[in-house]
C-alpha positions in Angstrom: -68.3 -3.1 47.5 -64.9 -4.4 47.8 -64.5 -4.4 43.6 -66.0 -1.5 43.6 -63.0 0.1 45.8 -61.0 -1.5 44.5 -61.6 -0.3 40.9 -61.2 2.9 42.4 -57.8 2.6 43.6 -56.6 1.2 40.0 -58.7 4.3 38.7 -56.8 6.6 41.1 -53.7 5.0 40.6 -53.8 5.4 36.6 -54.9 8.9 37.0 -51.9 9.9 39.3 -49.4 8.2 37.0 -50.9 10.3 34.2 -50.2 13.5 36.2 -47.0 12.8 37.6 -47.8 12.5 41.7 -47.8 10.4 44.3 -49.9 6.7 44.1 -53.2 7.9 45.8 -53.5 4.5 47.9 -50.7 4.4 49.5 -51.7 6.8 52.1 -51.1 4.5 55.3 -47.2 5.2 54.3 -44.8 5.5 56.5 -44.5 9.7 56.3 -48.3 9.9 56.2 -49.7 11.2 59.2 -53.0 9.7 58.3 -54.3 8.3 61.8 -58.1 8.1 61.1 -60.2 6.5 57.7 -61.6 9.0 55.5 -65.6 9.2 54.8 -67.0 6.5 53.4 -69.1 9.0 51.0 -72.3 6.3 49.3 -73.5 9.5 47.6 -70.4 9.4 45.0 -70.0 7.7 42.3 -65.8 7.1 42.1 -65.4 6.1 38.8 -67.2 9.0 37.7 -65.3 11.4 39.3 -62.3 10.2 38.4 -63.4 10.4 35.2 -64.2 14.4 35.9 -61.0 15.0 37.2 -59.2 13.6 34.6 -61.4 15.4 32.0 -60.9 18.7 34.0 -57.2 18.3 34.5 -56.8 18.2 30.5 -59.2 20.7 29.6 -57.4 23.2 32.3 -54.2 22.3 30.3 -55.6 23.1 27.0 -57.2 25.9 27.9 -53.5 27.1 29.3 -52.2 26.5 26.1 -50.0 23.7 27.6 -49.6 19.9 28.0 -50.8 17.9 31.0 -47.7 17.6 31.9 -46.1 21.3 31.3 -49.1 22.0 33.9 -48.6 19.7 36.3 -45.1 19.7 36.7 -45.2 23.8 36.7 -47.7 23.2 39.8 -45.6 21.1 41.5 -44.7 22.9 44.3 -42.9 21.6 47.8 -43.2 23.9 50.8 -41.2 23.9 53.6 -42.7 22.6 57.0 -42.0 26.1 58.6 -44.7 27.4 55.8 -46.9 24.6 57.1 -48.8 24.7 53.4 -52.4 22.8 53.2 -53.3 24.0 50.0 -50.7 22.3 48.0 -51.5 23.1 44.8 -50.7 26.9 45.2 -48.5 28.1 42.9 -46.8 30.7 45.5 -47.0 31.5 49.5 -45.5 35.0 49.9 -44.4 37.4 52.8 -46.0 35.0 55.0 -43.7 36.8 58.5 -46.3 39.8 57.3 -49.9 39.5 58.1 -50.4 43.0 56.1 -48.9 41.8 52.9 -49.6 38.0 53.3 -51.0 36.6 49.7 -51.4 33.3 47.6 -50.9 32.7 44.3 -53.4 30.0 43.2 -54.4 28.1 39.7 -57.2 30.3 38.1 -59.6 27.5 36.4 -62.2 28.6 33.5 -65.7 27.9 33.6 -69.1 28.8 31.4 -71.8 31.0 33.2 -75.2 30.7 32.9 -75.1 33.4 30.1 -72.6 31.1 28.1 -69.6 33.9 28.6 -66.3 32.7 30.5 -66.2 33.1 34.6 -63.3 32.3 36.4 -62.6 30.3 40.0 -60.7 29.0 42.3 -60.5 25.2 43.9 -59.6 25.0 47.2 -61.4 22.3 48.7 -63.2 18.5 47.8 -65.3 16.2 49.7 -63.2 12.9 48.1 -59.7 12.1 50.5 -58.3 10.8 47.0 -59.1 13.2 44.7 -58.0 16.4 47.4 -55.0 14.5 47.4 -54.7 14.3 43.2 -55.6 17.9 43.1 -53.4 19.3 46.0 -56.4 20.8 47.8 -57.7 20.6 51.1 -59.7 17.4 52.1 -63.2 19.1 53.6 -65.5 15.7 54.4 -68.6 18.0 55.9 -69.3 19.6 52.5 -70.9 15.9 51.6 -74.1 17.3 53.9 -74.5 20.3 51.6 -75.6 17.9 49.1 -78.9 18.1 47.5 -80.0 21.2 49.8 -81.3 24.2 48.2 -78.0 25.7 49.4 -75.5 24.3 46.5 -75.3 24.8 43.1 -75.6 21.6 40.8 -73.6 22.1 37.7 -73.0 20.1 34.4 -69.8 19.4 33.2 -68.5 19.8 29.4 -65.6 18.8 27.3 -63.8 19.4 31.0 -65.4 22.8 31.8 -68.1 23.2 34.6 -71.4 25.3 33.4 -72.7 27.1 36.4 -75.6 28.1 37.3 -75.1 31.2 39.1 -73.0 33.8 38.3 -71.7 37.1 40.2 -71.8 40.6 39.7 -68.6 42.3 40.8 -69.7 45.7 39.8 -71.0 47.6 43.0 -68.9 49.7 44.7 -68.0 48.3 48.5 -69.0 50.6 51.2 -68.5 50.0 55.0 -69.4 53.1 57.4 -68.9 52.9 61.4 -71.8 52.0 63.6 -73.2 55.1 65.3 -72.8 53.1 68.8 -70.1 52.6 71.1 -68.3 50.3 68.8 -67.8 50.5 65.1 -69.3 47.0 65.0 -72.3 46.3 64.0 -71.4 49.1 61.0 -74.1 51.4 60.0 -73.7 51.0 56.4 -72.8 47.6 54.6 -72.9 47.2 51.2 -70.5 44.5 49.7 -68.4 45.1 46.7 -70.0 41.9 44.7 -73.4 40.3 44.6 -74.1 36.5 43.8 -77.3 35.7 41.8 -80.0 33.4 43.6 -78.5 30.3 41.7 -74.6 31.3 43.1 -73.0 28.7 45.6 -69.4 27.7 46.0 -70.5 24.3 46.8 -70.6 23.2 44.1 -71.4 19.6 43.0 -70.7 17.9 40.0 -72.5 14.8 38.4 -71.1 12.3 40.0 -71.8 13.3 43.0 -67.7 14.5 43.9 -68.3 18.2 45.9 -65.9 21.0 45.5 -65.3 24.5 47.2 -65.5 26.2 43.5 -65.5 30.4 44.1 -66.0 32.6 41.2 -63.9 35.4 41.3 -63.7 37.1 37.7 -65.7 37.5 34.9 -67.1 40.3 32.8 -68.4 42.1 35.0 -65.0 42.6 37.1 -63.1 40.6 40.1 -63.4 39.9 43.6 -62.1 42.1 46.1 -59.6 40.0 48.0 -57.9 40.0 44.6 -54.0 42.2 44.0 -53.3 40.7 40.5 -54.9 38.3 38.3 -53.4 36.9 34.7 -55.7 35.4 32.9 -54.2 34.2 30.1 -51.6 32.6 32.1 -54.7 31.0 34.6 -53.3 32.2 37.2 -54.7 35.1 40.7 -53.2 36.6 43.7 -55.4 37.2 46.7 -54.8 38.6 50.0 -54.6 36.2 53.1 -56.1 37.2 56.4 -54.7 36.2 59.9 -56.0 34.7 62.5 -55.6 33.0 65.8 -55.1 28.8 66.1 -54.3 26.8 69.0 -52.4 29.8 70.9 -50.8 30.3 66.8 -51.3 33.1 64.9 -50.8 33.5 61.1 -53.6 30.8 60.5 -53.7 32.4 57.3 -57.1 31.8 55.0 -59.2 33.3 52.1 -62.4 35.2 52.5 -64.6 34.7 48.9 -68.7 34.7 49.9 -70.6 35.4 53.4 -74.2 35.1 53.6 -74.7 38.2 54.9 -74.0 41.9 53.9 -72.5 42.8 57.2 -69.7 40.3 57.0 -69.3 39.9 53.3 -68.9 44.2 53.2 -66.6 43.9 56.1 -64.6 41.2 55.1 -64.3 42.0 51.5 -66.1 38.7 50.3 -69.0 38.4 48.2 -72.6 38.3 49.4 -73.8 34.6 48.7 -77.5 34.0 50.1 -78.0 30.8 48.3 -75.7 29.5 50.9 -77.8 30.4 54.1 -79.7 27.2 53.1 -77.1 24.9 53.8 -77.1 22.7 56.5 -77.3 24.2 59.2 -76.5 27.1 61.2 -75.7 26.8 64.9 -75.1 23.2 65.0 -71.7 23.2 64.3 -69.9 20.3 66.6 -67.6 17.6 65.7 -69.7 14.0 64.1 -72.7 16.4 63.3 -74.3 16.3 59.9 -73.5 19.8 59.1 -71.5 21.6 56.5 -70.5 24.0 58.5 -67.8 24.2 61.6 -67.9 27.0 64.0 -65.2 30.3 64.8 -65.6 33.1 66.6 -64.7 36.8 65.5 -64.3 39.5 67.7 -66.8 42.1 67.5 -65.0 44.7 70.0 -61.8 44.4 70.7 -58.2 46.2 70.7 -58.4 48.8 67.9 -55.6 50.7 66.3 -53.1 49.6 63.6 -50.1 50.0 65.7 -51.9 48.4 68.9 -50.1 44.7 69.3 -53.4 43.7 70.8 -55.5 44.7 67.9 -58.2 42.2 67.0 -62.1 42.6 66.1 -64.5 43.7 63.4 -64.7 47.1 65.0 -60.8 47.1 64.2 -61.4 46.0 60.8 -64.1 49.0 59.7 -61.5 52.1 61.3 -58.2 50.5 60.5 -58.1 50.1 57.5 -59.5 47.2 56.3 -57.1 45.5 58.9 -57.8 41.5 59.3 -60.1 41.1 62.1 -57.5 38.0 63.4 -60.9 35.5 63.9 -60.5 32.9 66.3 -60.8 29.3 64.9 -60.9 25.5 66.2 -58.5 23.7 64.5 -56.3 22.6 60.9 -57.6 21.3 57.9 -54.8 18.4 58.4 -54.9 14.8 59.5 -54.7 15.3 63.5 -56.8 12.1 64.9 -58.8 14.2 66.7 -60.6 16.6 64.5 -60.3 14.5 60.8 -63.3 14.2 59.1 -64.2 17.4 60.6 -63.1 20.5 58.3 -65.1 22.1 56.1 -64.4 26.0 54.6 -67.6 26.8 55.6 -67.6 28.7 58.6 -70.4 29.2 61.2 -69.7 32.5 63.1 -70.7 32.5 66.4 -69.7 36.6 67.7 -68.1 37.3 70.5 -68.2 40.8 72.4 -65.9 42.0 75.3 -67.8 43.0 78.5 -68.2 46.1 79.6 -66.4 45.1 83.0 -63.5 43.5 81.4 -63.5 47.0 79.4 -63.7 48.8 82.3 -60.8 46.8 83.8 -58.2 47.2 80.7 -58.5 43.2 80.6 -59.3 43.4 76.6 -56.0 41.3 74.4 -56.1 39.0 71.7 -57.5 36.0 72.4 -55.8 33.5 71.0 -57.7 30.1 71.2 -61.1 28.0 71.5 -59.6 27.4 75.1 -58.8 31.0 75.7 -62.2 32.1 74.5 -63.9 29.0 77.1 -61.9 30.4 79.8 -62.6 34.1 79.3 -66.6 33.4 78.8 -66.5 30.9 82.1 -64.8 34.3 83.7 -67.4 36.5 82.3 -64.8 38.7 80.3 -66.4 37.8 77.4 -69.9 37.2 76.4 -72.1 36.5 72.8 -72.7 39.4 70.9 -75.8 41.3 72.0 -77.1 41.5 68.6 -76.6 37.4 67.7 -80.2 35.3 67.6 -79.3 32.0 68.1 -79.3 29.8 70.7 -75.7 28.3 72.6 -73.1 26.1 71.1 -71.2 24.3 73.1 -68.8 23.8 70.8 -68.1 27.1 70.5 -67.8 28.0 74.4 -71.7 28.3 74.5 -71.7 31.4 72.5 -74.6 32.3 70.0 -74.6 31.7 66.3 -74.9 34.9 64.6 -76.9 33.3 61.5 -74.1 34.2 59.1 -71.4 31.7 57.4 -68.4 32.6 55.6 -66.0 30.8 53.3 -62.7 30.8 54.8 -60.7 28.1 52.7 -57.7 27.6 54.9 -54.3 27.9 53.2 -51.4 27.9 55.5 -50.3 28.3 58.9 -46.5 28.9 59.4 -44.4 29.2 62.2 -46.5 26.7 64.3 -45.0 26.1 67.7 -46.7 22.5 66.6 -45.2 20.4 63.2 -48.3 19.8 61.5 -46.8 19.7 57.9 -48.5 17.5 55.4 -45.7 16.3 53.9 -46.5 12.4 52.5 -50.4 13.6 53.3 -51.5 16.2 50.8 -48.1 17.3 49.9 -48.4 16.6 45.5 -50.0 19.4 44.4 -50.8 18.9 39.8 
């Protein structure tokens, strides 16, 4: 075992002086804020994906028409800590003091469909400490669990191009309609605005094992509706951030690209992804547990209005606009002792729904925390969503999952009251 990590260091270590960033195993230096030991993953085989990612790397450059190292050193991009950046290898962060005009600019990778024409993706996320860091991604250790279920998609990998399995159909039309209750939420009419075959999953795993957060979002058929520009030939998309609430932080800023269910893939502008209701599993999102999923909480009826400073929910969402709903989640994708090993994109939703006493009482704000939410459910402000099946999580202030997941790959958070920068962590981008 020890040779065999060790091999993967030198591997590592060759791979990162080949693309110009930082030596891979010194990550217990002095600016990393490393504090815990990544997973030891026995499913992967390192030399292998190494092998992948160096294969990759040069096939994306080729395909860009450009050196390995015109791409990695036009990818090289250092953030300030006030834009508190985790996904490093973005290309551009923009109007970030704007929720409504937030975006990312992000690498636009090639891959082969299952018809043999070109379909294009994003990389946000890998289960592999090393090679998150290599790529500039975020580090998401729970996607190892999705592994071998019947919700990921296996792929094959040639001359540096991944061959899916599923595709997606970005030609319906989206259409979201009010619900005829008191409340716009649940809508009466849901139909998202792209469709992913029964062999689609963003996680996605290679041969050797490696597991990525790999979401199409272009081919033939059109592009994903989170999308304001895409350039092709320069392999290269801009996609609208959402907001939501951190900590007592706003502006945790994240992508929405598949939900397993029409309601919140219509809503939310992602792509309807069944194949990934079969990862494991839903409602048992905790901290330590063998699931690929962590839990959030979006609000189903709160504060609507576009000019209303205390606007947050769903309901919001469907009559203004196609506002962000401002979700509520746990924590950052960085290396805080207490919750690494712990992120994963995939998140579990567990709905939330104001009281009709709290209502009553003109008590409904944003809520702006886990430990806001525990405090307003312990008060009885704020209860699970009448129309969620599961059973309570305690993670999640004992709220019920709603039995639908969404991929929310985290990209920034700016103006943290917190310095959570990953600077000498993730901070190399390629």
């Amino acid at each position: 075992m020890l040779i065999h990590k060790l091999k993967f260091v030198v591997v590592a270590g060759a791979l990162c002086t080949l693309f110009s960033c930082e030596d891979p195993g010194a990550i217990d230096g002095p600016d990393a804020p490393l504090v815990a030991e990544p997973v030891a993953d026995e499913g992967l085989n390192d030399s292998l994906a190494m092998a992948e990612i160096e294969s990759f790397i040069s096939a994306a450059a080729g395909d860009a028409g450009k050196s390995v190292d015109e791409l990695t050193n036009s990818r090289r991009r250092r953030f300030t800590r006030e834009q508190n950046v985790f996904v490093r290898n973005a290309i551009a962060v923009n109007d970030l003091e704007d929720p409504t005009k937030a975006n990312v600019t992000l690498p636009l990778f090639k891959g082969i469909g299952p018809s043999g024409k070109p379909t294009y993706y994003i990389l946000t996320e890998t289960s592999s400490f090393l090679i998150s860091k290599i790529l500039g991604v975020n580090y998401a250790p729970k996607l190892i669990h999705g592994r071998g279920s019947e919700g990921s998609q296996e792929v094959t990998i040639k001359r540096g191009f991944i061959h899916f399995k599923g595709d997606v159909d970005f030609s319906p039309v989206r259409r979201v309609e009010p619900g005829d209750g008191p409340f716009a939420f649940p809508p009466s009419v849901a139909e998202p605005g792209s469709i992913g075959d029964e062999e689609y999953s963003s996680l996605v795993v290679l041969p050797s094992g490696l597991v990525i957060n790999a979401q199409i979002v272009a081919n033939s058929t059109g592009i994903h509706d989170r999308i304001i520009s895409i350039d092709i030939p320069r392999r290269r998309v801009t996609m609208e951030l959402l907001d939501g609430f951190q900590g007592g932080d706003q502006f945790y800023y994240h992508l929405v690209t598949d939900a397993t269910a029409p309601g919140p893939a219509a809503i939310e502008l992602g792509t309807l992804a069944p194949r990934m209701a079969k990862l494991p599993a839903f409602g048992q999102s905790s901290l330590f547990e063998n699931t690929t999923f962590i839990g959030f909480s979006p609000v189903t009826n709160g504060e609507t209005g576009a000019d209303n400073p205390e606007r947050q929910s769903l309901s919001s969402t469907i009559l203004d606009d196609d506002l962000d709903p401002i979700n509520v989640f746990p924590f950052d994708p960085d290396n805080d002792q207490e919750f690494f090993n712990n992120y994963s994109p995939m998140w579990d939703a567990h709905l939330n729904m104001w009281t009709q006493e709290a209502i009553d009482a003109g008590l409904r704000r944003r809520i702006v925390s886990f430990e806001d939410l525990a405090a307003l459910v312990e008060a009885g402000y704020v209860t699970s969503f009448e129309g969620s099946p599961g059973s309570p999580n305690p993670f999640v202030a004992g709220l019920n999952y709603s039995g639908a997941m969404i991929n929310c790959p985290v990209i920034a958070q700016p103006f943290e009251t917190e310095d959570n920068s990953q600077d000498g962590g993730f901070g190399n981008g390629f």
